[in-house]
C-alpha positions in Angstrom: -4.4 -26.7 75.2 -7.9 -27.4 75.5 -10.9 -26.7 73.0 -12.4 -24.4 75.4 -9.0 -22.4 75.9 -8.4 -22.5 72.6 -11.3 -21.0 71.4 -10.6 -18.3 74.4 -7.5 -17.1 72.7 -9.1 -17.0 69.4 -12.0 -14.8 70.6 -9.2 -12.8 72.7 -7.2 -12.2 69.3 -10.2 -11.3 67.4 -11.2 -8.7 69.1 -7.6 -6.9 70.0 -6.2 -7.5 66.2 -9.3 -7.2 63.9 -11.5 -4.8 66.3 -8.9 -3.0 67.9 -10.0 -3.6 71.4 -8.1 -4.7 74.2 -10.8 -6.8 76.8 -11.0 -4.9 80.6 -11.3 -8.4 82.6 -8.8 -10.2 80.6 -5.0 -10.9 79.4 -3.1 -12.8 77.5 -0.5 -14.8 79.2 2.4 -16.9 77.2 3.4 -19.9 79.7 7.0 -20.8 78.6 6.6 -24.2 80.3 4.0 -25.4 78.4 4.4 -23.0 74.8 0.8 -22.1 74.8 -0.9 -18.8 75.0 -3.7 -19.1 77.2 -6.3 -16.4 78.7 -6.8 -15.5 82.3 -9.1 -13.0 84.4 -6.6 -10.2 85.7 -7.3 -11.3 89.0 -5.5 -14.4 88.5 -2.6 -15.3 89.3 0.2 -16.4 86.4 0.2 -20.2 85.7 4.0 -20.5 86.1 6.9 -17.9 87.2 8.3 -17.4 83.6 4.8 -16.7 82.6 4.6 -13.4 80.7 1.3 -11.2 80.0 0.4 -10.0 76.4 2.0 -6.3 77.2 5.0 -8.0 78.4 5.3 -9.8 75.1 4.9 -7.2 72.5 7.6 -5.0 74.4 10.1 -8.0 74.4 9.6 -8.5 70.6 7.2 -11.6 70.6 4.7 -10.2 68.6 6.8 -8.0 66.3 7.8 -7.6 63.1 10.5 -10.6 63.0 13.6 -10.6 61.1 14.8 -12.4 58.4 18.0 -14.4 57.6 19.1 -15.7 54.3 22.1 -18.3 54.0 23.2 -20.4 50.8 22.5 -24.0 51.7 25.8 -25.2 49.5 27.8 -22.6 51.6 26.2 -24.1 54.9 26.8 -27.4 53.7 30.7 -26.5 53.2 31.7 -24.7 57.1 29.8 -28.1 58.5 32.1 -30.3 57.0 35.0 -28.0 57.7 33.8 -28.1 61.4 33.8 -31.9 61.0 37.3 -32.1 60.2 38.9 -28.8 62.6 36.2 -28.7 65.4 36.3 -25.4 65.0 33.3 -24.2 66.5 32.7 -20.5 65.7 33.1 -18.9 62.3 33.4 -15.6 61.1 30.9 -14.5 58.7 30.2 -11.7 56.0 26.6 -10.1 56.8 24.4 -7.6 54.8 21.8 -6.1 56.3 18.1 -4.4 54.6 15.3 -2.2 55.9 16.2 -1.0 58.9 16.9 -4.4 60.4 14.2 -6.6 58.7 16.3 -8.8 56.4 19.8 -9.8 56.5 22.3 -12.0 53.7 25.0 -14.1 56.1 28.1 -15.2 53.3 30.3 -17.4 54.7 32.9 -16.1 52.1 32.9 -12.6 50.7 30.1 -12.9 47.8 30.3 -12.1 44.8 28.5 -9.6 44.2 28.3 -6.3 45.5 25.2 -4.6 47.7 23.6 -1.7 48.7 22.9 -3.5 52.0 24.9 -2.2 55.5 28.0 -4.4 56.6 27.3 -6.1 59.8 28.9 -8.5 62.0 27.9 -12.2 62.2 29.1 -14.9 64.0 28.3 -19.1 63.2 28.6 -21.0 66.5 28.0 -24.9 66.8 26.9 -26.5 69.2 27.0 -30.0 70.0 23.5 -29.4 70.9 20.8 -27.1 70.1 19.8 -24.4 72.6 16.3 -24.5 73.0 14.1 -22.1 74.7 15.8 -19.4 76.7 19.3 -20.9 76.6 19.3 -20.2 73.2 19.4 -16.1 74.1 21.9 -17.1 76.9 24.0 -19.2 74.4 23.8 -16.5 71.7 24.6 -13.5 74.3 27.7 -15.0 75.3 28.8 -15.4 71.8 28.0 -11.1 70.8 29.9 -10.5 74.5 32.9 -12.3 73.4 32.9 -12.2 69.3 31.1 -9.0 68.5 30.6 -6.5 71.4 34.0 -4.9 70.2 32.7 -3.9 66.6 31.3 -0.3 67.8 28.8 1.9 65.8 27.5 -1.0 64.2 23.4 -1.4 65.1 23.0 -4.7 64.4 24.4 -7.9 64.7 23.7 -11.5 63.5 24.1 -14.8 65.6 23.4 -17.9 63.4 23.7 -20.7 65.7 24.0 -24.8 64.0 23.5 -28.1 65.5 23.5 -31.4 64.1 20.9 -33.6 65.9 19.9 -37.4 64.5 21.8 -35.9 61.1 19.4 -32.4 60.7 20.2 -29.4 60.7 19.0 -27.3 63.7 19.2 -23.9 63.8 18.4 -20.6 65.5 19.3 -17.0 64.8 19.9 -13.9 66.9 20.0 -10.5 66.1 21.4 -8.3 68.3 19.9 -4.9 68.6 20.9 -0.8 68.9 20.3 -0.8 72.5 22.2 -4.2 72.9 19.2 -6.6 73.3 18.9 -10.0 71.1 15.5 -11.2 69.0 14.8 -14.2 67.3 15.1 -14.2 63.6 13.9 -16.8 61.0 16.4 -18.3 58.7 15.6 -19.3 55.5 17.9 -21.1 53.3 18.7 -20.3 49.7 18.5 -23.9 47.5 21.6 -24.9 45.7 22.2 -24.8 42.1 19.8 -27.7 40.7 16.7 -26.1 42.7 17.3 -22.3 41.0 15.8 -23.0 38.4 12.9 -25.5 39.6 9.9 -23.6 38.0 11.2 -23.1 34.5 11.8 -27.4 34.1 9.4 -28.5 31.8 8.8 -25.6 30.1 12.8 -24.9 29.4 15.3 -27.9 28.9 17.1 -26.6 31.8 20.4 -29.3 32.6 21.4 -28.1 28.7 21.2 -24.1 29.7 23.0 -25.1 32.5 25.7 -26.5 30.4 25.5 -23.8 28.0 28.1 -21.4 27.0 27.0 -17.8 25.3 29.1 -15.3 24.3 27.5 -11.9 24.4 29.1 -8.8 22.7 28.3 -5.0 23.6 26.6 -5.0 26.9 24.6 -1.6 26.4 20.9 -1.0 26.8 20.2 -4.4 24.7 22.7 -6.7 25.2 22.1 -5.6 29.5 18.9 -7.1 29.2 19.4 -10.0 27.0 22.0 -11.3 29.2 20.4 -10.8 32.4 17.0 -12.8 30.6 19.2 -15.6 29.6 20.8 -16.0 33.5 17.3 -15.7 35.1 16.5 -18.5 32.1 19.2 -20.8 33.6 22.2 -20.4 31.0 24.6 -21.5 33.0 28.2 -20.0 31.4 28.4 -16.4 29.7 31.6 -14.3 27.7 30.8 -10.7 28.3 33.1 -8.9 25.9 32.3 -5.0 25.6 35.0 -2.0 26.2 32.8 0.7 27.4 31.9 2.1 31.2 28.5 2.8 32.5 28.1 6.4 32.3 25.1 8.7 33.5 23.2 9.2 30.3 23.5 5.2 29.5 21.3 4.7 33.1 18.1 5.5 31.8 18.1 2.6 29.4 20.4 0.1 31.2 19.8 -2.6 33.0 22.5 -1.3 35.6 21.6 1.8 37.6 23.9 4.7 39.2 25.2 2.2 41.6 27.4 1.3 38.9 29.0 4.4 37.4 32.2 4.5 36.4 32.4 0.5 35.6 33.1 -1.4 32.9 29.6 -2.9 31.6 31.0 -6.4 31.5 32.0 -6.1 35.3 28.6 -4.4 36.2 26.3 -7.0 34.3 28.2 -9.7 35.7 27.5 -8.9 39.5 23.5 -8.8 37.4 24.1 -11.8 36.6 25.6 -13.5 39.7 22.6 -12.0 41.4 20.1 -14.4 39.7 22.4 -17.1 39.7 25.3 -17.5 42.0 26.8 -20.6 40.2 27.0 -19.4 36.8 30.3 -19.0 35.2 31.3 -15.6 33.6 34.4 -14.3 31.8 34.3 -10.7 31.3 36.5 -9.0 28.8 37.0 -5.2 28.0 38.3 -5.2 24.6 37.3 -3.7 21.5 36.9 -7.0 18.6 37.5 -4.0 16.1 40.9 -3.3 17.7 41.6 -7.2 19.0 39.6 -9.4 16.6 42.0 -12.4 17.3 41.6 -12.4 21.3 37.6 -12.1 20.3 38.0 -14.9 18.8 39.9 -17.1 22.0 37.0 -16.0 24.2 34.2 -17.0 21.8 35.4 -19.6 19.8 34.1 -22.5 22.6 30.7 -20.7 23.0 27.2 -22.5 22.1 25.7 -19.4 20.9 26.6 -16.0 20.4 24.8 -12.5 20.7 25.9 -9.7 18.5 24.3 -6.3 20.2 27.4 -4.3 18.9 26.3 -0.4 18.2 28.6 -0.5 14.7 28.3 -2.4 11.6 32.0 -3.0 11.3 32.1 -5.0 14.8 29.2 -7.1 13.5 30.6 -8.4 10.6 33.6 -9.5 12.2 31.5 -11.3 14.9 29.9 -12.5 11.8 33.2 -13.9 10.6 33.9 -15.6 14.0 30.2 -17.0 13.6 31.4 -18.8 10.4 34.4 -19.9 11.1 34.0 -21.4 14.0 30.2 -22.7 12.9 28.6 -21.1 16.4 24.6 -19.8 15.8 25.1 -16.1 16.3 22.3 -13.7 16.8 22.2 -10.2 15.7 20.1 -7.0 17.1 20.2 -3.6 16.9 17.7 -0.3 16.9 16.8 2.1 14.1 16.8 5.6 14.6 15.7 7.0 17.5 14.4 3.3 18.3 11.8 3.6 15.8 11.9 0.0 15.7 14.6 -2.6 15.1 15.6 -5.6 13.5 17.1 -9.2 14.3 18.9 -11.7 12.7 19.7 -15.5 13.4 22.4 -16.6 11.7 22.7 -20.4 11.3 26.5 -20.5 9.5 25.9 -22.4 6.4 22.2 -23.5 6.8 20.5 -20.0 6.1 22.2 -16.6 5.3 25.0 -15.0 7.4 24.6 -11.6 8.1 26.7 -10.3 4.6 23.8 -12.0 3.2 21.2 -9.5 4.4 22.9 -6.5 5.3 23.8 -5.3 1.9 25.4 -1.7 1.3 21.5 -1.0 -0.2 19.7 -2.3 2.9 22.1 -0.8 5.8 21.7 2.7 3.8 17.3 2.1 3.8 17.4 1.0 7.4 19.7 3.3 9.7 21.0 2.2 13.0 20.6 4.0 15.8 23.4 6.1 16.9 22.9 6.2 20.9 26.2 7.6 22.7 28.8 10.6 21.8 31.2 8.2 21.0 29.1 6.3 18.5 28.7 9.2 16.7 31.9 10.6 16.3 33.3 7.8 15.0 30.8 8.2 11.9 31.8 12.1 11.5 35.0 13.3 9.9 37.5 15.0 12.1 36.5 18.5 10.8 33.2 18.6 12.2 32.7 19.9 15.7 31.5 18.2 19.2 28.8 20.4 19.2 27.1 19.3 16.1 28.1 15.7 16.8 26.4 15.4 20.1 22.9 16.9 17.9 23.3 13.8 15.9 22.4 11.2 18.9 19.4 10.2 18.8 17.8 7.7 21.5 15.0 6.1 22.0 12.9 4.9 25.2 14.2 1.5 27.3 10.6 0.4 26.4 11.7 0.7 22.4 14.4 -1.1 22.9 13.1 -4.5 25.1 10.9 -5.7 22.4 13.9 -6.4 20.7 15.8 -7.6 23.1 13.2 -10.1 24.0 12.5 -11.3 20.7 16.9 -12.0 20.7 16.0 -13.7 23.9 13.5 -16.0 22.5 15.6 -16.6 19.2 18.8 -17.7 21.8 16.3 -19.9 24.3 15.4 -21.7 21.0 18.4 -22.4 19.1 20.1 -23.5 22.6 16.9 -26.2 23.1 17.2 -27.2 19.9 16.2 -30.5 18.7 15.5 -30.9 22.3 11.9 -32.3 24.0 10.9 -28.5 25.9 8.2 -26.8 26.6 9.0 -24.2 24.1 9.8 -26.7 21.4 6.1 -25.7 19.5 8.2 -22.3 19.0 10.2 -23.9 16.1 7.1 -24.5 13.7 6.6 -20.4 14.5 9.5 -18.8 14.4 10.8 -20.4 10.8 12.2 -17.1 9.5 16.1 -16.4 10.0 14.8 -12.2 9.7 12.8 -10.2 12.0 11.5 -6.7 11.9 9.4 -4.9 14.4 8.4 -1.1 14.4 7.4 0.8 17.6 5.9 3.8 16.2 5.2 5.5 12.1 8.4 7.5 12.4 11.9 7.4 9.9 12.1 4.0 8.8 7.9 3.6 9.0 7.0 6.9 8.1 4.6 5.8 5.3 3.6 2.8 7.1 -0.7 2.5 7.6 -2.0 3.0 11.3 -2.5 0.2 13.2 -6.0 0.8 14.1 -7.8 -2.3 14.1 -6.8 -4.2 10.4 -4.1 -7.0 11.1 -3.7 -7.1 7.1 -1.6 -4.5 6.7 2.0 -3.8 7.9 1.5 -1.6 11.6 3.3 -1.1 14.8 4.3 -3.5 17.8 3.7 -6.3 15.3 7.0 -8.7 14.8 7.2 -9.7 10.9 9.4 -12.8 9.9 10.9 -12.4 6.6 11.7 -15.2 4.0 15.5 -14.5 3.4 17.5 -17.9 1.7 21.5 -17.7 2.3 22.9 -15.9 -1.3 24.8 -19.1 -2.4 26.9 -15.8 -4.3 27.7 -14.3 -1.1 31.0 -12.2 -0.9 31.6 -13.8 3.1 29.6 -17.4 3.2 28.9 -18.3 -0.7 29.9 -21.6 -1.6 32.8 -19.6 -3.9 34.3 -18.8 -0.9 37.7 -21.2 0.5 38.3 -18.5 3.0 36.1 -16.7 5.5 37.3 -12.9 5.6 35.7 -9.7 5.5 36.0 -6.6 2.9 36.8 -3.5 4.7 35.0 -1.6 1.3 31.9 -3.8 2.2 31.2 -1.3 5.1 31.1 2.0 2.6 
């Protein structure tokens, strides 16, 4: 195209996009032959017979909105070589489609995950030669007559086609719509595993998440969040262990949404999960550790790191026991009452104090938990007192009450699984010395009698984290160096 035609089309666009004007004397004409746009007087004649005019163009979809399609480059990678080998030349896909047409997810194996996206059909054809041009709508048109015109009631369909030219990858995609016509779509390829987590290398130690192995216990409003945080982190292999289902009045606080109802909260967080990361290993296991301590103990007992976000004291110090016995850096988290605030704990078995250490009859009874759930709560009422009057006993707090803890576990966990190692958040160890943590969201309960935070930092306040000094009590019933056994004293729980 020359300078002067060039700058034609420019002034053309500029005045039908930005000013909303379409010239009288003028149209835009797209010469197929040549791939450039180029403006002509309407009295002139069309520079080739395949030559189409501006109006033309928007009708057949050249100017709108276009479509995209996603693909896993590892799964790509896989069908080609299986094409190599069988010369089988079409494949059956698994397609999702969003927004009314305007995205689409192509699986060449059922994902693992589920969506909220429409099935649709899709087709992968190879060619020994890309379709350029118009062929490529012939080429693709021939595939939806023959492969997908039978699936009825469907609106839209996806045609990926593949070529392998001077060893690239070409490709095109078709999407076939309502009224039977094809458009072009854009494919863009999701990276495999090493190119996830590009961003967070240098500041995370990211091949050592990747290896990784954390075992995270009670998958409610907390532990949700802290697991989804560690998979968008790059942990690579996670034991979800909790024996609950999602029901409605968990939603509002969950990190799993309606969609889910009616599932276990280890199944539901681990489609979460595979969502950030499609590689990442999960076991999932719906067992009570109260009721099944030993099996707890199989499906931890390999982990890196474990995350205690239990609802009950008794189910803490058993994952405390596991901690010491089997040496694994456990960290502990829960909410006071009504989420006034919260504490964590990160116990390092043996260097600092476990959690019998801290959570003494005298301190549980100054710092009460949060009960959250019906069932929570009757567990900690006798037999003889009524539904009624145990449901007025929940008490919950706000999603945003409870994040601040989980993200300070988050941090704790990032930490200890970098640690020692050369990582952007390695200046993080000089700060967060303390083993003990205590935050308060609002001068309620627990806080009460605590000052306002106005504008002193000298005083204890709200949404302020304070790190206590708490040394491992060598005299401790469950850790103290008295101690040739690790067990746990039902009476310790009162």
């Amino acid at each position: 195209m020359s300078e002067y035609q060039s700058q034609r089309v420019q002034t053309y666009l500029e005045r039908t996009v930005q000013q909303g004007e379409t010239p009288q004397d003028q149209k835009l004409v797209f010469d197929p032959t040549t791939g450039e746009l180029v403006v002509q007087r309407n009295s002139e004649s069309l520079p080739s017979p395949d030559a189409v005019v501006a109006d033309q163009i928007a009708e057949e979809g050249f100017f709108a909105k276009p479509s995209f399609v996603y693909m896993h480059e590892d799964q790509v990678q896989s069908i080609h070589q299986k094409w190599k080998t069988s010369e089988i030349n079409q494949v059956s896909a698994v397609a999702f489609g969003f927004d009314d047409g305007e995205v689409f997810h192509v699986y060449t194996s059922q994902p693992k995950t589920h969506f909220a996206g429409l099935p649709v059909a899709s087709v992968i054809q190879f060619l020994p030669k890309m379709a350029t041009n118009e062929e490529g709508f012939h080429v693709a048109n021939e595939v939806f007559h023959t492969a997908i015109s039978q699936y009825r009631n469907i609106p839209h369909s996806v045609i990926v086609l593949f070529a392998i030219e001077q060893e690239k990858l070409q490709h095109r995609v078709f999407i076939s719509q309502p009224d039977g016509s094809l458009c072009e779509g854009i494919v863009k390829f999701i990276p495999q595993r090493c190119e996830l987590y590009s961003r967070s290398q240098g500041l995370l130690e990211t091949s050592v998440l990747e290896e990784s192995k954390v075992g995270v216990v009670g998958l409610g409003s907390g532990g949700s969040s802290v697991a989804v945080e560690l998979a968008k982190a790059g942990v690579g292999h996670f034991v979800l262990i909790d024996f609950d289902r999602l029901e409605l009045g968990n939603v509002a606080r969950h990190a799993c949404g309606t969609g889910d109802l009616g599932r276990y909260k280890t199944k539901a967080v681990r489609d979460l999960l595979y969502g950030k990361n499609p590689y990442i290993q999960v076991q999932t296991a719906e067992l009570d550790i109260n009721t099944n301590l030993e099996q707890a103990k199989l499906l931890l007992k390999d982990c890196d790191l474990i995350i205690a976000a239990t609802d009950n004291n008794r189910s803490r110090f058993n994952l405390n026991s596991i901690a010491l016995e089997y040496k694994i850096p456990t960290i502990f988290g829960r909410a006071l009452t009504r989420a006034c605030g919260g504490d964590v704990l990160r116990v390092r078995p043996f260097e600092g104090p476990c959690l019998a250490c801290v959570f003494t009859k005298e301190f549980l009874e100054s710092r009460q938990e949060e009960v959250s759930q019906f069932r929570q709560a009757r567990e900690d009422n006798p037999a003889y007192v009524p539904d009624d009057e145990v449901k007025a006993t929940v008490q919950v707090g706000l999603s945003s009450d409870i994040l601040p803890v989980s993200n300070m576990i988050v941090k704790l966990a990032l930490l200890e699984l970098c640690r020692g190692k050369d990582s952007g958040i390695k200046s993080l160890e000089e700060d967060l010395i303390a083993d003990f943590y205590i935050w308060a969201n609002r001068r309620d309960y627990t806080y009460d009698s605590w000052p306002k935070m106005e504008y002193g930092s000298k005083t204890p306040s709200i949404l302020r984290w304070y790190g206590a000094k708490w040394e491992r009590n060598l005299s401790c019933e469950v850790c103290g160096e008295s101690q040739d056994t690790i067990n746990t004293d039902d009476s310790f729980f009162g």
